[in-house]
C-alpha positions in Angstrom: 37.8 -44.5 7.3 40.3 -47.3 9.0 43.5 -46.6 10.8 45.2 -48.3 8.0 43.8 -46.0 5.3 44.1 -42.8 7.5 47.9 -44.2 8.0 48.4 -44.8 4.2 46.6 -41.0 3.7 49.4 -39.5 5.5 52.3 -41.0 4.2 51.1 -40.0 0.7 50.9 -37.1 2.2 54.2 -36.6 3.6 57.1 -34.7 2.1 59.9 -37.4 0.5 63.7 -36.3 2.0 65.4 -33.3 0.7 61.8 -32.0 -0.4 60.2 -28.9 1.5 57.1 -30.5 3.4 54.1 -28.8 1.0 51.3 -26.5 3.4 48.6 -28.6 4.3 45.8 -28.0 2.3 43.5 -25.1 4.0 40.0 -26.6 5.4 37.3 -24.0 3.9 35.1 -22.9 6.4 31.2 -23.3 5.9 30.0 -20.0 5.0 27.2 -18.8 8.4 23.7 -19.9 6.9 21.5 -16.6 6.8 19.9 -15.4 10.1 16.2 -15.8 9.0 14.2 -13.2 8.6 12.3 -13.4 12.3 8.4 -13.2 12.1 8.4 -12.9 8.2 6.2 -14.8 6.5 5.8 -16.3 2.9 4.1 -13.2 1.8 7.3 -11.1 3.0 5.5 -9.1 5.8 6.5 -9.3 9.1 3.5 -10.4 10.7 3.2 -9.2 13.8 4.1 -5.8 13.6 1.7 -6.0 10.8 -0.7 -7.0 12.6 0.2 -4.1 15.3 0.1 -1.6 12.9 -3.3 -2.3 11.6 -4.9 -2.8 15.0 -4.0 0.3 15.9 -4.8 2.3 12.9 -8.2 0.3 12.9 -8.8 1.3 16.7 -8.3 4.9 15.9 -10.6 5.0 13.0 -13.4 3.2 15.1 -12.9 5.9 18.1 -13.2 8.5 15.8 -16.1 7.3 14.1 -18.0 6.5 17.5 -17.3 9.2 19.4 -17.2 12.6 16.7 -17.2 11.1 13.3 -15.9 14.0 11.6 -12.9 13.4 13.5 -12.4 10.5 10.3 -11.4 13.4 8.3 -9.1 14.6 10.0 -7.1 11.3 10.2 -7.8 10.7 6.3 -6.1 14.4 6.0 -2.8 13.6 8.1 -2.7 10.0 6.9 -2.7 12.3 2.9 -0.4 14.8 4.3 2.3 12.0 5.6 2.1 10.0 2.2 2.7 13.0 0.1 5.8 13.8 2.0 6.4 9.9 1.1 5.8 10.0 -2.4 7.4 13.3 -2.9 10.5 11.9 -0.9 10.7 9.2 -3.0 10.6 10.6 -6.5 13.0 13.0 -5.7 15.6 10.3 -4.4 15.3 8.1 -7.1 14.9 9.8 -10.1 15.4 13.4 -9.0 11.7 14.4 -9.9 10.6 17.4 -8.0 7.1 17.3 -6.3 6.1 20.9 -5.8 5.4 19.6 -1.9 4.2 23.1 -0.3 1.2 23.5 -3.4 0.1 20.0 -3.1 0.1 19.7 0.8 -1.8 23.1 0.8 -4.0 22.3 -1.5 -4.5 18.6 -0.2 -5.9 19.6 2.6 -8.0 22.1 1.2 -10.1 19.2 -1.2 -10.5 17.0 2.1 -11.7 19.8 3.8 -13.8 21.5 1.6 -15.5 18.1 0.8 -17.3 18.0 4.1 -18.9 21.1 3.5 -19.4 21.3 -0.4 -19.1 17.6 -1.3 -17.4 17.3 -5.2 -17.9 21.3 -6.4 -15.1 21.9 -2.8 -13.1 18.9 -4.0 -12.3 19.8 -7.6 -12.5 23.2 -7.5 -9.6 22.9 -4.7 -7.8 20.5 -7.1 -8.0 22.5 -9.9 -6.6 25.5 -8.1 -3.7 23.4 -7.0 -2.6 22.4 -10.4 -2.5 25.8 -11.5 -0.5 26.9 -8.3 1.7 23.7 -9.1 2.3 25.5 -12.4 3.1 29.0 -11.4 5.7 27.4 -8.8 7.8 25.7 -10.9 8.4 29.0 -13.1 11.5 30.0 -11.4 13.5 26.6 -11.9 13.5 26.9 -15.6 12.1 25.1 -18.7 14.5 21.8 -17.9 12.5 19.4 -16.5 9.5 22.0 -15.9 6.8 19.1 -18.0 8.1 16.3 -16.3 8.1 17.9 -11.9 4.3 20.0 -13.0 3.7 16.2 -14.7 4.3 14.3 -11.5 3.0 17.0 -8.9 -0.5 17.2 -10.8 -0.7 13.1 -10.8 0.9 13.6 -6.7 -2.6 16.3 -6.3 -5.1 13.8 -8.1 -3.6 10.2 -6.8 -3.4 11.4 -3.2 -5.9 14.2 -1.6 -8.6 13.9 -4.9 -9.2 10.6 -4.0 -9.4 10.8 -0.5 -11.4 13.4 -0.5 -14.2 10.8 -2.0 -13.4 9.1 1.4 -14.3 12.1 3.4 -17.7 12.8 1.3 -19.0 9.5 2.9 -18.7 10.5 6.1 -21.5 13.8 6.2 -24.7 11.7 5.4 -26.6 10.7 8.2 -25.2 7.2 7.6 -22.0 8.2 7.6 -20.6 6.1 10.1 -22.1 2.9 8.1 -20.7 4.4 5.0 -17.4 5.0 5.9 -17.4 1.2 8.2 -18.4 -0.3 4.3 -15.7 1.3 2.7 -13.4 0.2 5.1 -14.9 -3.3 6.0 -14.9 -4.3 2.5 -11.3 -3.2 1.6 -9.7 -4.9 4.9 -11.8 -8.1 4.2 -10.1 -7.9 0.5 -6.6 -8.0 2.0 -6.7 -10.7 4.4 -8.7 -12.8 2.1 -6.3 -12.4 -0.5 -3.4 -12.6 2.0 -4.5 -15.4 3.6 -5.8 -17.3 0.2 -2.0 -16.2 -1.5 0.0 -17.6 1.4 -2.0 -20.8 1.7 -2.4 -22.0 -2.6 -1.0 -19.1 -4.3 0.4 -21.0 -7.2 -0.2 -19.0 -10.4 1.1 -16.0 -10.3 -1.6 -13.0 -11.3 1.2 -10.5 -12.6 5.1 -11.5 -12.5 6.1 -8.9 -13.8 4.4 -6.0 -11.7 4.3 -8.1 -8.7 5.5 -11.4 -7.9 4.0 -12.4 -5.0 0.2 -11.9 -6.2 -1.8 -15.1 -7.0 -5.1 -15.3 -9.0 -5.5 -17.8 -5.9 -5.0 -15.0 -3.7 -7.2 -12.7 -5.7 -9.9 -15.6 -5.5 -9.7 -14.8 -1.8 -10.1 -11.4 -2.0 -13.1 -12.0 -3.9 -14.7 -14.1 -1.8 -14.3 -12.5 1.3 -14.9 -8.9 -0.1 -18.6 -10.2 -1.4 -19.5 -11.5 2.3 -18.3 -8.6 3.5 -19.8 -6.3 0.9 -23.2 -7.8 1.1 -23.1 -8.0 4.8 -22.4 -4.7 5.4 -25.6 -3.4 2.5 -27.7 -4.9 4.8 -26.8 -5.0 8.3 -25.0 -1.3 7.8 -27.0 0.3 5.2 -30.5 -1.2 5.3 -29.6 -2.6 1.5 -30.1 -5.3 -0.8 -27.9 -7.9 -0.6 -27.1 -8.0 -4.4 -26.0 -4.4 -4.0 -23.5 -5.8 -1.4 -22.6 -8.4 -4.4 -21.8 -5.7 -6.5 -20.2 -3.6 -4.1 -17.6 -6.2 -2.3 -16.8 -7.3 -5.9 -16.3 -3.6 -7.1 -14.0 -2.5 -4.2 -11.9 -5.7 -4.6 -11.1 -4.9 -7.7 -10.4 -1.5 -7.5 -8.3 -2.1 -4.3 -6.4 -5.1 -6.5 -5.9 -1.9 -9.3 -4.6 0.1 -6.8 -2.4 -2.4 -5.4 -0.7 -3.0 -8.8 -0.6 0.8 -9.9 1.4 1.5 -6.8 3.8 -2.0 -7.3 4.3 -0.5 -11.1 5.3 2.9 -9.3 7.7 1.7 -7.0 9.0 -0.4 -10.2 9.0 2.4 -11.9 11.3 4.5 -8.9 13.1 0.9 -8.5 12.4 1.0 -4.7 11.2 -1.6 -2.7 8.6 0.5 -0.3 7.6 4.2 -0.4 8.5 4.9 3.1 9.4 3.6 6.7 6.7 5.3 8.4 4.8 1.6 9.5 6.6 -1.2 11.1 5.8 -4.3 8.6 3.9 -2.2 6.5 6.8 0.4 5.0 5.3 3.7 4.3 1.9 4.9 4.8 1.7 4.8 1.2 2.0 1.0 0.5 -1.1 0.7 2.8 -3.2 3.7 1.4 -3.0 2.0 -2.1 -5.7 0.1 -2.6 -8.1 2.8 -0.3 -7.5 5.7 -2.6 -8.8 3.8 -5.5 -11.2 2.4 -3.6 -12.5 5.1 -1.6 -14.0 6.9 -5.3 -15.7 3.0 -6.2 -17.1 3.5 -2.9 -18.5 6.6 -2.7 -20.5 6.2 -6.3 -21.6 3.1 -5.4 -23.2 4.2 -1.7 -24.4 7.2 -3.3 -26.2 5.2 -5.9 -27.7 2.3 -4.1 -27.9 4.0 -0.5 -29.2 7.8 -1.7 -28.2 10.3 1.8 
């Protein structure tokens, strides 16, 4: 703008005589642009304490399994014990459901457990015997609300410590250790593929309305890298077939995709964002145990089927 214009700007401006001078007009100030989110990436994780977290959960399952490999079952137990206390935490604060906690950590750790010794008989019949404690609890509080808290802490006994306890059957066999490095390769490989697939050409999304971010690009990755590591692990781990690997990674992919979307429809469901707090970049425990729980039952038919103990 010219000195003339700026000059002819303010004497339209100014106030004629006799006239109180009008309050110059107030200069809005530009509202702070939003701190971003530091370390975050497109999938909404924060990377490197992600990453953190999963190194040092994978480290611990790889001592255990290399130095006493029943020692696995006891980290499978307190990883179940700390997402009940996540789950039950969680549907009691948003829609005031009561977990009966004390039966189903009891008995939780009673199907992991007893599945080392007496494989599925120990695992059912300690799930069975937690539903009906689960019943006789909630007696006292009444008939309001008594389907809905026995509803959710029999699906909190089955979702949780029934189907780890598949995870802890692999481990006994004389193979355990490749058994339970499958199960675990195969469901890893799933993520990243699928994370790494999703952030790069995730386009079309797989299901907006459960969860947004998932891609049928992303799952492609998934897929892919859950076969290579599905039929690498048959063979090099298991003495198998490679087309058993085939069917395996692709098996375990979806059933670790399932359990990914069950939990999202949960925590819809509950109209929270993460079950817990427990894991920097992860949330709780719980939004990493859910595509293993599924998982760890595919897993254990499939071993026991194409890799007899």
């Amino acid at each position: 703008m010219t000195k003339v214009s700026e000059h002819q700007e303010g004497r339209e401006g100014a106030a004629e005589p006799g006239e109180s001078p009008e309050p110059a007009p107030a200069v809005p100030r530009p509202e702070p642009s939003p701190e971003p989110a530091r370390a975050s990436s497109r999938a909404g994780r924060n990377l490197p304490a992600a990453i953190a977290v999963g190194v040092a959960l994978g480290a611990a399952i790889l001592v255990s399994l290399f130095t006493v490999r029943y020692l696995f079952i006891g980290i499978v137990a307190a990883a179940i014990a700390v997402g009940t206390l996540e789950l039950a935490n969680a549907f009691r604060k948003s829609v005031d459901i009561r977990i009966a906690v004390v039966p189903v950590l009891v008995g939780g750790q009673a199907m992991i457990w007893l599945a080392w010794p007496f494989g599925r008989e120990g695992s059912v019949t300690a799930f069975v015997v937690t539903v009906l404690v689960c019943l006789l609890w909630r007696l006292p509080g009444g008939a309001k609300g008594y389907v809905r808290d026995v509803g959710a802490s029999v699906f909190a006994a089955a979702y949780l410590p029934l189907f780890a306890s598949f995870a802890a059957m692999l481990v006994p066999p004389e193979d355990g250790v490749g058994r339970v490095l499958s199960f675990m390769i195969v469901v890893v490989a799933s993520d990243t593929g699928g994370y790494v697939a999703g952030v790069l050409r995730g386009r079309h999304p797989m299901a907006p309305s459960i969860s947004p971010k998932k891609t049928w690009e992303g799952f492609a990755g998934s897929l892919a890298a859950g076969i290579a590591a599905g039929s690498s692990c048959l063979v090099f781990l298991l003495d198998g077939q490679a087309w058993q690997g085939v069917l395996f990674g692709a098996a375990i992919v979806l059933t670790a995709t399932l359990g990914d979307l069950m939990e999202s429809l949960i925590k819809r469901d509950l109209g929270i964002k993460d079950m817990g707090t427990t894991l920097p970049g992860h949330g709780g425990l719980m939004d990493r145990l859910d595509s293993l729980l599924p998982s760890a039952v595919a897993s254990w038919l499939l071993l026991s089927a194409f890799v007899p103990a």
